[in-house]
KEKE-3310 file (N, C-alpha, C; in steps of 0.2 Angstrom, whole numbers, plus 5000, padded with zeros to 4 digits):
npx = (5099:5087:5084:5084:5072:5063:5063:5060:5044:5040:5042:5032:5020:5020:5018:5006:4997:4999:4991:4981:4976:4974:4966:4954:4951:4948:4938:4929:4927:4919:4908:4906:4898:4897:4897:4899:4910:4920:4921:4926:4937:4946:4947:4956:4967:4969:4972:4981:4994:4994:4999:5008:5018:5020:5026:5039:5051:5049:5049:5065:5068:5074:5070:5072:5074:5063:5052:5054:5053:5039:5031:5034:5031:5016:5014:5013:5005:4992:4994:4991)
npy = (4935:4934:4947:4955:4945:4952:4966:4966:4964:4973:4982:4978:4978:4993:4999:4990:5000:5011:5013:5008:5017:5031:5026:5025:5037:5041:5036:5040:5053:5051:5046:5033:5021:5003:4990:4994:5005:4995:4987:4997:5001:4991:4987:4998:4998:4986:4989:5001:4994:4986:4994:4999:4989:4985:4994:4999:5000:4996:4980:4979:4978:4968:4964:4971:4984:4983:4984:4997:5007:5000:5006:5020:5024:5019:5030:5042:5040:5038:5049:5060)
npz = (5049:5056:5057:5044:5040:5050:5046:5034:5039:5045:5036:5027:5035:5037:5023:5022:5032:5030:5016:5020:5030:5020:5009:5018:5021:5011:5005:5017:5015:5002:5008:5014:5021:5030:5023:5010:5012:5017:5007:4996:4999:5003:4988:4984:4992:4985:4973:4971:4978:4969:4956:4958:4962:4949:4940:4932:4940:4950:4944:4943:4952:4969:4987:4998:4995:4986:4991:4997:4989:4985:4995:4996:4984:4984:4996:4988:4978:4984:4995:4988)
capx = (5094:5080:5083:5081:5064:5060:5063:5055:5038:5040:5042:5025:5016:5020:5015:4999:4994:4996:4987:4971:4972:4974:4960:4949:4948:4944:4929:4924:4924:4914:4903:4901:4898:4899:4899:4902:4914:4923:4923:4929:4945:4949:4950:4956:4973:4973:4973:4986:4999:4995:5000:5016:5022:5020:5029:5047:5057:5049:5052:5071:5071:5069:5068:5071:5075:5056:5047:5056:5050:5034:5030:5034:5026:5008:5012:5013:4999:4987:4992:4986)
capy = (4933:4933:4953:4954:4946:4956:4972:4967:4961:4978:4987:4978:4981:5001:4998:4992:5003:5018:5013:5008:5026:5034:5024:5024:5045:5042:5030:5045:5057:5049:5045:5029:5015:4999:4985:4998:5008:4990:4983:5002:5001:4986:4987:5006:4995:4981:4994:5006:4989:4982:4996:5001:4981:4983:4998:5000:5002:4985:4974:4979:4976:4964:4962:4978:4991:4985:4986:5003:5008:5002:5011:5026:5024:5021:5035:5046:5039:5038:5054:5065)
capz = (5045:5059:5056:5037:5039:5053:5043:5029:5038:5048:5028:5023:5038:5036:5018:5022:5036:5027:5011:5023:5031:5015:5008:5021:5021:5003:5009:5020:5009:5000:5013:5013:5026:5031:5018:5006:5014:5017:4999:4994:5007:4999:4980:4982:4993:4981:4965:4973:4977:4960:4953:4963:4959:4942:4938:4929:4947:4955:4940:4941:4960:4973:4990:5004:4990:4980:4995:4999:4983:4981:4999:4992:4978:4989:4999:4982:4975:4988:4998:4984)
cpx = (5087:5079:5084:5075:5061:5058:5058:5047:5037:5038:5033:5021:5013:5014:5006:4995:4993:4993:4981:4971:4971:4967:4954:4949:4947:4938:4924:4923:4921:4907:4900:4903:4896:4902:4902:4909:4921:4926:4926:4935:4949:4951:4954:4965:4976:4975:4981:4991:5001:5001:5007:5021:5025:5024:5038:5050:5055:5050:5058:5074:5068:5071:5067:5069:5065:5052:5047:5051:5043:5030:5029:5031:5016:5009:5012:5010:4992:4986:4992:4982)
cpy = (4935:4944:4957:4950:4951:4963:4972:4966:4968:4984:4987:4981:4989:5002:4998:4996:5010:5019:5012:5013:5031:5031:5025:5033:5045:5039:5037:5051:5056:5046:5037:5025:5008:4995:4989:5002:5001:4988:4990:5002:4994:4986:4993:5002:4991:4984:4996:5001:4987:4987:5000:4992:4979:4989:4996:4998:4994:4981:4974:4979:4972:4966:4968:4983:4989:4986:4994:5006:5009:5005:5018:5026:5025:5025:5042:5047:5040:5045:5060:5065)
cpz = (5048:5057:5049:5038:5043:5049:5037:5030:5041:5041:5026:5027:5038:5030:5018:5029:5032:5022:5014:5026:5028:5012:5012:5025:5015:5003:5012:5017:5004:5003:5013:5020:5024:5026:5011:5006:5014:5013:4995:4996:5003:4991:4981:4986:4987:4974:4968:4973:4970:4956:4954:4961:4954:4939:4936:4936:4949:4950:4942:4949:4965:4982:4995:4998:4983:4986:4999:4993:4982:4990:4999:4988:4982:4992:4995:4978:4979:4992:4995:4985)
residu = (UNK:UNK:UNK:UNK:UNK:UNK:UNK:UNK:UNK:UNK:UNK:UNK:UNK:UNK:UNK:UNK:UNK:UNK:UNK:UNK:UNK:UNK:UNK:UNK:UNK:UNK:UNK:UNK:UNK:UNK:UNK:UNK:UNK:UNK:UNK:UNK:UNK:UNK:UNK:UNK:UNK:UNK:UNK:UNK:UNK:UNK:UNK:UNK:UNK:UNK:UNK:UNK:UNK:UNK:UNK:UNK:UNK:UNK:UNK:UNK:UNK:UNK:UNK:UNK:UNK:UNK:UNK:UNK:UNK:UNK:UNK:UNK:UNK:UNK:UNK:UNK:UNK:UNK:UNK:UNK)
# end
């Protein structure tokens, strides 16, 4: 059990590290800094998520296999 959560907190972590380094070269190409650059990094994650969550595959699944998924998914959308 302790390794089913492990993995899965291992999953999200990936998740959100690659969506803030994909984000935050879309920040810098855009040139922006600080509090701006902040609050762009943030909605450009929380969109990205949302939008991986909410798709046909993640409805019709749950636990490793949605978060496999919506992984992929962020690194598909974001690494355009």
């Amino acid at each position: 059990m302790k390794t089913i959560l492990f993995a899965l907190v291992a999953l999200f972590t990936v998740n959100v590290t690659y969506a803030q380094n994909a984000c935050e070269m879309k920040a810098a190409d855009k040139k922006l800094n600080g509090a701006a650059k902040n609050s762009f990094v943030k909605k450009c994650e929380k969109d990205a998520r949302a939008v991986c969550e909410n798709d046909e595959i993640s409805k019709r699944t749950n636990g490793a296999a949605k978060e496999a998924h919506i992984k992929k998914c962020l690194k598909d959308s974001l690494g355009s």
